[in-house]
C-alpha positions in Angstrom: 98.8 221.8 184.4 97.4 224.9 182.8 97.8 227.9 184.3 96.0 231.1 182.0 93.4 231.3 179.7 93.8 233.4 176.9 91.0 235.1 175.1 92.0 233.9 171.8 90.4 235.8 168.3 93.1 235.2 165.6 94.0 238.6 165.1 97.2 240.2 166.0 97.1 241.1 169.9 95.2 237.4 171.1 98.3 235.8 168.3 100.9 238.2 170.3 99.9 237.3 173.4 99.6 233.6 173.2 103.0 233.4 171.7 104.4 235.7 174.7 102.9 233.1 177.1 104.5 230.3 175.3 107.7 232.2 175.1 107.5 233.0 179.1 106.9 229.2 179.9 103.3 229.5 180.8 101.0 226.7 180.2 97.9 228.5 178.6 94.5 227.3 176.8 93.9 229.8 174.2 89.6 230.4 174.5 88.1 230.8 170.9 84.3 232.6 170.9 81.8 230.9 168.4 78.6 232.7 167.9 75.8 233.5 165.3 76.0 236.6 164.1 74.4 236.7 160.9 76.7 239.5 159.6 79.7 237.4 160.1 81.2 233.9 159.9 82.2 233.8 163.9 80.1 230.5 164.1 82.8 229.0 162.4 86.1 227.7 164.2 88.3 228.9 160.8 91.4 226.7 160.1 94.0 229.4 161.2 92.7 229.2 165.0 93.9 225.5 165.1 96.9 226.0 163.2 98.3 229.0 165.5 97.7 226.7 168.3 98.6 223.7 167.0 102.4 226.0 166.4 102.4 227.0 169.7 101.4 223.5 171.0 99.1 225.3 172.6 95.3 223.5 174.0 92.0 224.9 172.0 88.9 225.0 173.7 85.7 227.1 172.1 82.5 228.7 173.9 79.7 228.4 171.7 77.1 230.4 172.6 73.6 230.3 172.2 71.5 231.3 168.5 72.2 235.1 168.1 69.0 237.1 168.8 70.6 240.7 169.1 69.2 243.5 167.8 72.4 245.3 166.7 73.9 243.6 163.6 77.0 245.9 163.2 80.5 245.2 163.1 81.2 247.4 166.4 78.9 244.5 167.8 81.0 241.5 166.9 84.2 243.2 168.1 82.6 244.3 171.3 83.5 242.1 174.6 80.8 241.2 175.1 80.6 237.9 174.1 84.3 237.6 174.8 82.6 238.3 178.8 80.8 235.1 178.4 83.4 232.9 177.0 85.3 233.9 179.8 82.8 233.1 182.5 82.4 229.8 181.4 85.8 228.8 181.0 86.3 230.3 184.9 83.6 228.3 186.1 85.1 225.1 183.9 88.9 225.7 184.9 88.1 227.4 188.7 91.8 226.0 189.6 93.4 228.6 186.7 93.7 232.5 188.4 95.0 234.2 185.2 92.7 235.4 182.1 94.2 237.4 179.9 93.1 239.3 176.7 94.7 241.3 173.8 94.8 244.9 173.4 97.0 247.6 172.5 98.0 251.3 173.4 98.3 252.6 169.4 99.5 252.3 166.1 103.3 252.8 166.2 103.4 255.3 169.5 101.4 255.2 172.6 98.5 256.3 172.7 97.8 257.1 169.3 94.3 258.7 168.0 91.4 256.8 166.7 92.7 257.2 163.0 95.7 255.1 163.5 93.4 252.7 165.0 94.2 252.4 168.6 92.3 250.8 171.0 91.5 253.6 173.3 88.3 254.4 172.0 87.2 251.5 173.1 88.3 251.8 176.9 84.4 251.5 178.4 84.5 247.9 176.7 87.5 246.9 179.1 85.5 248.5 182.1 82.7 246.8 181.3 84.6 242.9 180.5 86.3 243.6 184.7 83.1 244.3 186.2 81.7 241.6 184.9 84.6 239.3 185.7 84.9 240.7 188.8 80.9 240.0 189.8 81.1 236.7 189.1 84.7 235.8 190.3 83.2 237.1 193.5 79.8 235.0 193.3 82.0 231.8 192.9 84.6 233.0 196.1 84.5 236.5 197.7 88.3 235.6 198.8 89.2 234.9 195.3 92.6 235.5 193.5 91.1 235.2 190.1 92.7 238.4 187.6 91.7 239.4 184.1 93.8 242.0 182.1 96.3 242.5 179.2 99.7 241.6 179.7 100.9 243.4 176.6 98.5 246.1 177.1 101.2 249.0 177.1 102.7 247.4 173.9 101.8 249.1 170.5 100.4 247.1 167.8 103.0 247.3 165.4 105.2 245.8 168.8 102.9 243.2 168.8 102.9 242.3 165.6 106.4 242.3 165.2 107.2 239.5 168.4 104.8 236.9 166.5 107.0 234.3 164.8 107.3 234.5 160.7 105.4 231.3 160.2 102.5 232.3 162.2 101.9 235.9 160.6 100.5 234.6 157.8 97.7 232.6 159.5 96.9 235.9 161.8 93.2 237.7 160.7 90.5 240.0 162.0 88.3 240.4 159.3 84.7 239.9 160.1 84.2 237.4 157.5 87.2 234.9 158.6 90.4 233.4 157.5 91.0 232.8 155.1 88.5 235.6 153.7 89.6 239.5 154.0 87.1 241.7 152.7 89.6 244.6 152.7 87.2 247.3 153.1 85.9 246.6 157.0 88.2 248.5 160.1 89.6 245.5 160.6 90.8 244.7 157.4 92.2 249.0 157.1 93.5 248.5 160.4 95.8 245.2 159.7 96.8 247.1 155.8 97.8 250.0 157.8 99.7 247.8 159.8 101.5 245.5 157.9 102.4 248.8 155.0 104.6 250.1 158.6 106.0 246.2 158.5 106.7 246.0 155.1 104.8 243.0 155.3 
């Protein structure tokens, strides 16, 4: 029986952490978000998503939300959680037997905490805030005795500690960029980001 959902993207922490749950013995469902933002290509379930799981011998499921009407159009929109929030939800109120949810993040570059430039996550802290109240609300609206938990296993892992526990035949399936895999534009954060990344690899 299943026992975690993981908030699964495709990029390097949601590929890290699904192969760490596989590697600890847990049974999870990796959670893929499809919506339409006109910007992107993230109403498309892209062939790596499958793959990775279909690796790990992992179960897919995807949230498809409802025709995007937002105002903001950015990229900062499309990583935000907040569509992540609602995959999440749904999958809680689908699987209310499973306690753990678990999503990717990481604490820097190469060291802990590193600064915006080496793209760490910590900028983007009041996203994380935001995803566990929200969790928390609901979890609470479905049973206020409830054991239900949301957080990052590998959250005190860097990103370049991340990257380097995913297997060899999976790194090459692994992508971020807004437009989809197999697509890098090379010029979004995403796409500098992963570069940065895989040039410490020497990948």
């Amino acid at each position: 029986m299943h026992d975690c959902v993981v908030m699964f993207s495709g990029g390097v922490e949601s590929t890290a952490l699904l192969n760490w749950c596989v590697e600890k013995g847990k049974k999870p469902i990796a959670l893929h978000s499809l919506w339409d933002n006109p910007i992107t290509t993230a109403n498309q379930l892209h062939s790596n998503i499958a793959e990775i799981c279909d690796i790990l011998d992992v179960d897919l499921i995807t949230h498809e939300h409802p025709k995007y009407d937002h105002d903001e159009r950015s990229e900062e929109y499309f990583h935000s959680a907040r569509h992540w929030s609602v995959a999440c939800l749904s999958a809680l109120t689908q699987f209310p037997h499973i306690e753990e949810y678990y999503w990717g993040v990481n604490s820097g570059m190469m060291n802990y905490a590193d600064d915006h430039k080496h793209h760490s996550d910590w900028p983007w802290v009041p996203r994380a805030w935001e995803f566990q109240m929200v969790f928390e609300f609901y979890a609470r609206l479905m049973n206020k005795n409830h054991n239900y938990r949301l957080y990052p296993p590998l959250g005190g892992q860097t990103k370049l500690e991340q990257w380097s526990s995913i297997p060899a035949d999976i790194k090459p399936l692994v992508n971020s960029c807004s437009l989809g895999y197999p697509n890098q534009c090379g010029e979004c954060d995403k796409c500098e980001e992963f570069k940065h990344l895989t040039k410490i690899a020497g990948f």
